[in-house]
C-alpha positions as CSV (number, residue, x, y, z in Angstrom):
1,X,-110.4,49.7,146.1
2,X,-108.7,46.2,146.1
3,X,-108.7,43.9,143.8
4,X,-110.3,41.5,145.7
5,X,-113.2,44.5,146.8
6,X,-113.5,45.6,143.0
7,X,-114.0,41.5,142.4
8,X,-116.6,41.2,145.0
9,X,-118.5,44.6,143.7
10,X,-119.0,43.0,140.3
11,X,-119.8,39.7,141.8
12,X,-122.7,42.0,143.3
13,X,-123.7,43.5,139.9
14,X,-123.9,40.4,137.9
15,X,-125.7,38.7,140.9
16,X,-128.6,41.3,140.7
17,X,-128.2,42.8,137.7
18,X,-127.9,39.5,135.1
19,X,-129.5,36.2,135.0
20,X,-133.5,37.0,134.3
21,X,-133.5,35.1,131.5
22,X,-130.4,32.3,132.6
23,X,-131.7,28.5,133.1
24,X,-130.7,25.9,135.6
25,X,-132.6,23.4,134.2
26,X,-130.2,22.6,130.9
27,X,-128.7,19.1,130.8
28,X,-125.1,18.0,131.7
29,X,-123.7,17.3,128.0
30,X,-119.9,14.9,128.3
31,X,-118.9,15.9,124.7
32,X,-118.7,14.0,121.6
33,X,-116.9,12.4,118.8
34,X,-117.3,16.2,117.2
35,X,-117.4,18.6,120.3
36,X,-115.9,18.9,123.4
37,X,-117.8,19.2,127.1
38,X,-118.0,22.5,126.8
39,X,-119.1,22.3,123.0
40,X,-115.9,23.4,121.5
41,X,-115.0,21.5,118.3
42,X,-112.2,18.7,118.4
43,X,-109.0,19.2,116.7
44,X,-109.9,17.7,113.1
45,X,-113.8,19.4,113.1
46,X,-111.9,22.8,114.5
47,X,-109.4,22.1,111.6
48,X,-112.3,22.2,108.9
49,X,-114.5,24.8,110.5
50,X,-111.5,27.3,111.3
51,X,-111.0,27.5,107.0
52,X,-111.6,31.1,105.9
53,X,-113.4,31.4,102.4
54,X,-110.7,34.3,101.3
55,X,-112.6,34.5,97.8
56,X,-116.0,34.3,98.8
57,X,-115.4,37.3,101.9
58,X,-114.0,39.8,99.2
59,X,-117.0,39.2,96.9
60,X,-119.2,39.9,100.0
61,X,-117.1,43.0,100.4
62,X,-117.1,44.1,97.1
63,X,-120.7,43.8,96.6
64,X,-121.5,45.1,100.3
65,X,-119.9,48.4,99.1
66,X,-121.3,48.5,95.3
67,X,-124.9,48.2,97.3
68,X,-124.2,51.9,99.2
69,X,-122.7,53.4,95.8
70,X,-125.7,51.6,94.1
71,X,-128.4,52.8,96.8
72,X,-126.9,56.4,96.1
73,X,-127.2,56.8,92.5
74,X,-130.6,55.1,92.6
75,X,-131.8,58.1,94.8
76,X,-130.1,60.3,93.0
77,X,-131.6,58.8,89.4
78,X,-135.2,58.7,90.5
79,X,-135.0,62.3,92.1
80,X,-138.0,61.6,94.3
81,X,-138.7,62.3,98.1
82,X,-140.6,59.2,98.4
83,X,-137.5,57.4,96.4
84,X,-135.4,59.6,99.3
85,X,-137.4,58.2,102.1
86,X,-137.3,54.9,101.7
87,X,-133.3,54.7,101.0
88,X,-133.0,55.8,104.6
89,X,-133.8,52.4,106.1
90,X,-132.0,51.2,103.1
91,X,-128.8,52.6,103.8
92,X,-129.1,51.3,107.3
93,X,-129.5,48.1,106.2
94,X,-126.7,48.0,104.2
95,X,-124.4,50.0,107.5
96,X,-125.5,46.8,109.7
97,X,-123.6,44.5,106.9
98,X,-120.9,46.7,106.6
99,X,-120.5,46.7,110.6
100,X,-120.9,42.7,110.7
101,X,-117.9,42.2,107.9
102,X,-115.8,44.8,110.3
103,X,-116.8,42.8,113.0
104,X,-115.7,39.5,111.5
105,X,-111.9,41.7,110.5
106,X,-111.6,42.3,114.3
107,X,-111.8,38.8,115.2
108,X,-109.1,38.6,112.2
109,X,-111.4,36.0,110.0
110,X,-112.6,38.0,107.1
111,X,-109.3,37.6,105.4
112,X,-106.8,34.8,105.9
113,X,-103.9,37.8,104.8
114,X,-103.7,39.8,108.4
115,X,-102.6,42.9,106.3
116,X,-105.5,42.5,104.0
117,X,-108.2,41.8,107.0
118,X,-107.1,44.5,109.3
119,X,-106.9,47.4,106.0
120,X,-110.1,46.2,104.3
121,X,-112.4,45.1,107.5
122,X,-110.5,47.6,110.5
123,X,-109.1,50.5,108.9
124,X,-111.6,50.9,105.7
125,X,-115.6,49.3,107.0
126,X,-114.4,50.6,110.8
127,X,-113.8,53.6,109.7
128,X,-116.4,54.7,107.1
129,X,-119.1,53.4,109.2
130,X,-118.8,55.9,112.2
131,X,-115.5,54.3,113.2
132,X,-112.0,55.6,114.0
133,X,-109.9,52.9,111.7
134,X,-108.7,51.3,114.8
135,X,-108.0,48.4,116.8
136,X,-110.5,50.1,120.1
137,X,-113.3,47.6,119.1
138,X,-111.7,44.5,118.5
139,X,-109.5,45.0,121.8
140,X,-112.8,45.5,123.5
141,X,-114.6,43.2,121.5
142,X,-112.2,40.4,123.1
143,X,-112.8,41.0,126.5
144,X,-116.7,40.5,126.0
145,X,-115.3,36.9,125.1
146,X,-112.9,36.7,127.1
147,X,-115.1,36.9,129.7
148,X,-119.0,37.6,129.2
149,X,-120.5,39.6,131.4
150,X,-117.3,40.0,133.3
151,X,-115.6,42.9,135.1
152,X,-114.3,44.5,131.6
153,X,-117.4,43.4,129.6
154,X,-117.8,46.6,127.6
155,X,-121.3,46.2,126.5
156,X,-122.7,44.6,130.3
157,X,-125.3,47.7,131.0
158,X,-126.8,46.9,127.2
159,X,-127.7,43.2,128.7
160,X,-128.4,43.9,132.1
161,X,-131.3,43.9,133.8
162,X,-133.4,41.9,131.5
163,X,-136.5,41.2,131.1
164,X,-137.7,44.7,131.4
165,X,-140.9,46.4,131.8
166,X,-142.6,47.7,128.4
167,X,-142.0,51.1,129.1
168,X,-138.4,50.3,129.5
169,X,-138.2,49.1,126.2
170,X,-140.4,51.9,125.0
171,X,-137.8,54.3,126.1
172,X,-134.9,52.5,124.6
173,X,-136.1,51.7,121.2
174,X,-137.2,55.8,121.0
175,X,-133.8,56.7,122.2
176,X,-132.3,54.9,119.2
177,X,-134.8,55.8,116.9
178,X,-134.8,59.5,117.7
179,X,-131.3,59.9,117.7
180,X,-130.4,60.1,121.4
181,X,-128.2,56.4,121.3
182,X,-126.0,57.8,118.1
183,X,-125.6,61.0,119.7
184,X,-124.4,59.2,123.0
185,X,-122.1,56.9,120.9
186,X,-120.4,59.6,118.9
187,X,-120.1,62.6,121.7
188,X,-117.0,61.4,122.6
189,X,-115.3,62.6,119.5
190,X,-116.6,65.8,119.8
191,X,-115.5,66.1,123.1
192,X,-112.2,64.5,122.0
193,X,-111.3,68.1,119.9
194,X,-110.5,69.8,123.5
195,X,-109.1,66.6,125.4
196,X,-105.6,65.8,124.3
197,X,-105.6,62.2,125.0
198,X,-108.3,61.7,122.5
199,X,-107.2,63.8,119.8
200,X,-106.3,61.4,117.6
201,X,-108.8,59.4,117.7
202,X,-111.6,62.2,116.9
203,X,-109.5,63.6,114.3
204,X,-109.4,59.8,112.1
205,X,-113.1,59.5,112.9
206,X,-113.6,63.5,111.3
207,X,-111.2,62.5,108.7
208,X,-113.7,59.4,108.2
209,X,-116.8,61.5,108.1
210,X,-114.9,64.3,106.0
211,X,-113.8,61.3,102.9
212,X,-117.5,60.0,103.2
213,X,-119.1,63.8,102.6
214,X,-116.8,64.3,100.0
215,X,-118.0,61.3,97.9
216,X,-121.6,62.8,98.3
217,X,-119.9,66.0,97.0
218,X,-118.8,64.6,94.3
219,X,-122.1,63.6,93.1
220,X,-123.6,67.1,92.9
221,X,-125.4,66.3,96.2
222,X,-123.5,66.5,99.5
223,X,-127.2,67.2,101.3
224,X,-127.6,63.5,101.0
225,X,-124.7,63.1,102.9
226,X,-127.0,64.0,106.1
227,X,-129.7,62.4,104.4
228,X,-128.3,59.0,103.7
229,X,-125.5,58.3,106.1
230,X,-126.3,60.5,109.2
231,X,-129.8,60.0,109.0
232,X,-129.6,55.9,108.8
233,X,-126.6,55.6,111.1
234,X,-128.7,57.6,114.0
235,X,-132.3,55.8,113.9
236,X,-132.7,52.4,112.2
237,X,-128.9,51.3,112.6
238,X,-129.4,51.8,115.8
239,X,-132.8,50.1,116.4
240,X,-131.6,47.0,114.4
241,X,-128.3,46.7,116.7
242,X,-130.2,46.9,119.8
243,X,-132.4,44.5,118.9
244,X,-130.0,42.4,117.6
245,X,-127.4,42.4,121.0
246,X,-129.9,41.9,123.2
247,X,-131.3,38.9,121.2
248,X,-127.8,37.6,121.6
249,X,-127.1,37.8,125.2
250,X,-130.0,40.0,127.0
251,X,-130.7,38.5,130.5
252,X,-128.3,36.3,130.5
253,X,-125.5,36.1,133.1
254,X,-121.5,35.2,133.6
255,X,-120.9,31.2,133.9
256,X,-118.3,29.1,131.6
257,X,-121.3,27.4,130.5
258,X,-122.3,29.4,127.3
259,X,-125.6,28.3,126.9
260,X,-126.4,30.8,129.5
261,X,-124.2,33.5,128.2
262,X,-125.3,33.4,124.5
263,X,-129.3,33.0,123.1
264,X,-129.3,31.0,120.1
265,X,-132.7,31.9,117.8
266,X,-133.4,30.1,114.4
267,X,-132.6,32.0,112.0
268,X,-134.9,32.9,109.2
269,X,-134.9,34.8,105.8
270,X,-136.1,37.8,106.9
271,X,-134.2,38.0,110.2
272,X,-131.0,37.6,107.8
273,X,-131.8,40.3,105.2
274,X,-133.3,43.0,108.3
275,X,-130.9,42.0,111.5
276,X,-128.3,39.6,111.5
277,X,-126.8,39.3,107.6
278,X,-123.6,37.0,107.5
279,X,-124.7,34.4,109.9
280,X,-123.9,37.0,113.2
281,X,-127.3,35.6,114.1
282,X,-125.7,31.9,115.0
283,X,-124.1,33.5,118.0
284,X,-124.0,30.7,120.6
285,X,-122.2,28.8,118.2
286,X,-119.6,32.1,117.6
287,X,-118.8,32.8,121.8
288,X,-118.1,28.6,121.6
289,X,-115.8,28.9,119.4
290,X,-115.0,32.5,118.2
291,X,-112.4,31.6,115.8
292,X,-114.6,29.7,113.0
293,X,-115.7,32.1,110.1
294,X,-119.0,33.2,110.2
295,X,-119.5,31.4,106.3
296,X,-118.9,28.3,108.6
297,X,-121.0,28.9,111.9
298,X,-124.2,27.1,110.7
299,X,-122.3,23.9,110.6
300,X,-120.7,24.3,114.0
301,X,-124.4,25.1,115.4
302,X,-125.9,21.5,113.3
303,X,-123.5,20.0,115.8
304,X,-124.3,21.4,118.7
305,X,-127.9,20.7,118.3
306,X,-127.3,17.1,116.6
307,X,-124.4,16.2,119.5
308,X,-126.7,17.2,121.9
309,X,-124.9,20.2,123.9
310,X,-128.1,22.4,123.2
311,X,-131.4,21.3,123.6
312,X,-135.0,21.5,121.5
313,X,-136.2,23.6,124.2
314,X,-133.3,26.2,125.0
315,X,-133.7,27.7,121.1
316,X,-135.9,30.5,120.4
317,X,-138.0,29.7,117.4
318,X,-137.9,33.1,116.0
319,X,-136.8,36.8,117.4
320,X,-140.2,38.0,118.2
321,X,-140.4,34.8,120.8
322,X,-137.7,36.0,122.5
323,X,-138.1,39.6,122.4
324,X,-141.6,39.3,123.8
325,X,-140.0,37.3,126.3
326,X,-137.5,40.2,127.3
327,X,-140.0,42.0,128.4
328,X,-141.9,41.5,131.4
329,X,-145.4,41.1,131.5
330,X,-147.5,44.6,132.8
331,X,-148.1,44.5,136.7
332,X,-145.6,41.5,137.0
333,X,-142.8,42.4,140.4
334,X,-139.6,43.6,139.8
């Protein structure tokens, strides 16, 4: 196939595949003293956003970790199933904030130090978490902002097609919670053992895995292992991140204006301690400028909204709003 053919086939996917929930209404916006047409900060508000808390990341870190240990020996202390049973969402909780602080290392802004970022937030979070210790996601990761919803988008089926019926979103959240999306996710590094090209890979994310189990080991308990990594990792990790990415850019479609690529919902307490810890929820504010911290994100968005680029009307008052709106109504066409 040609370029120009391969070009034209994904022009055709993101014509009829994308878009459901894109507007056409939103208002021209000519920049700023602060932001630029396209709501990218000037030089001298870029200069104070794009300052990276180095101090206030490794606390987040530090304590991020200490919360898993903590959750562990809690369970362990009590020695209760109900105890047992309610860590499990727990632990997933906690997963989500360890995969946000790997996701701010891969865009190289939990830690001013490279060396530091890519070994604490890459190679250690990355890989604990179900992760190789890599670079794969953040070379992926750039593409989707490179380019949203363009021809290497890696995550363009998880937003297409929205709004979808309400057994279509039935099917998915019971895929993630019964373990069907994990298993999908990490099959590849099974399959990875017998393909050469991908032994490597499988064998850092079984050395992962393997360092992991033996810290349960070490307790006296390495059932929990299964209990309170496996077991969080396949069902409510799995619902949170679904629910979180398509909150970020579900129906929406490929156009330099952002505000079409990127939701932006207000964010509240509970949305922060359940789905979207460390400010990942301000997302339209991260794809218009992907290098400002995440510690720094709310003040980019105050400008956007204050400036003028985004509207009253274009944010979501809260994640139910918008997930509600993701899926169509019953009996409504196609």
């Amino acid at each position: 196939m040609t370029e120009a053919a391969a070009s034209q086939s994904h022009d055709e996917l993101v014509a009829t595949m994308t878009g459901g929930m894109a507007r056409s209404d939103l208002p021209a916006f000519a920049g700023s003293e602060r932001l630029r047409p396209d709501g990218r900060p000037r030089p001298d508000f870029r200069a104070e956003l794009r300052r990276i808390p180095n101090a206030l990341n490794a606390l987040t870190v530090a304590t991020t970790l200490a919360a898993a240990v903590t959750l562990v020996w809690a369970v362990i202390a009590v020695d209760h199933w109900l105890a047992t049973a309610l860590a499990v969402p727990v632990m997933g909780i906690v997963m989500l904030r360890m995969f946000i602080l790997h996701h701010e290392a891969a865009h190289r802004l939990l830690f001013s130090n490279r060396l530091v970022n890519d070994v604490v937030g890459v190679s250690l979070l990355g890989w604990l978490t179900f992760g190789t210790g890599t670079h794969h996601y953040r070379r992926g990761h750039a593409n989707h902002h490179r380019d949203e919803f363009g021809p290497k988008e890696p995550d363009f089926l998880l937003y297409a097609l929205y709004p979808v019926s309400r057994d279509s979103m039935r099917r998915k959240l019971l895929r993630d919670l019964f373990g069907v999306s994990g298993y999908r996710i990490v099959k590849p590094r099974f399959t990875g053992l017998v393909r050469p090209p991908f032994l490597l890979l499988s064998l850092r994310f079984f050395a992962g895995q393997a360092l992991v189990l033996g810290a349960f080991w070490a307790t006296g308990h390495p059932w929990l292992y299964l209990v309170l990594w496996v077991l969080p990792y396949f069902t409510y990790y799995q619902v949170a991140n679904r629910l979180r990415v398509i909150a970020e850019h579900g129906g929406m479609t490929r156009t330099p204006d952002r505000r079409n690529t990127t939701h932006h919902v207000r964010q509240s307490p509970a949305a922060r301690l359940f789905l979207v810890p460390y400010n990942v929820g301000y997302h339209l504010a991260h794809h218009v400028d992907s290098g400002v911290p995440a510690r720094n994100l709310p003040r980019l968005q105050r400008a956007l909204e204050e400036d003028g680029y985004l509207p009253p009307d274009a944010i979501w008052p809260s994640y139910g709003s918008l997930w509600r709106a993701l899926v169509r109504p019953a009996g409504s066409a196609l």
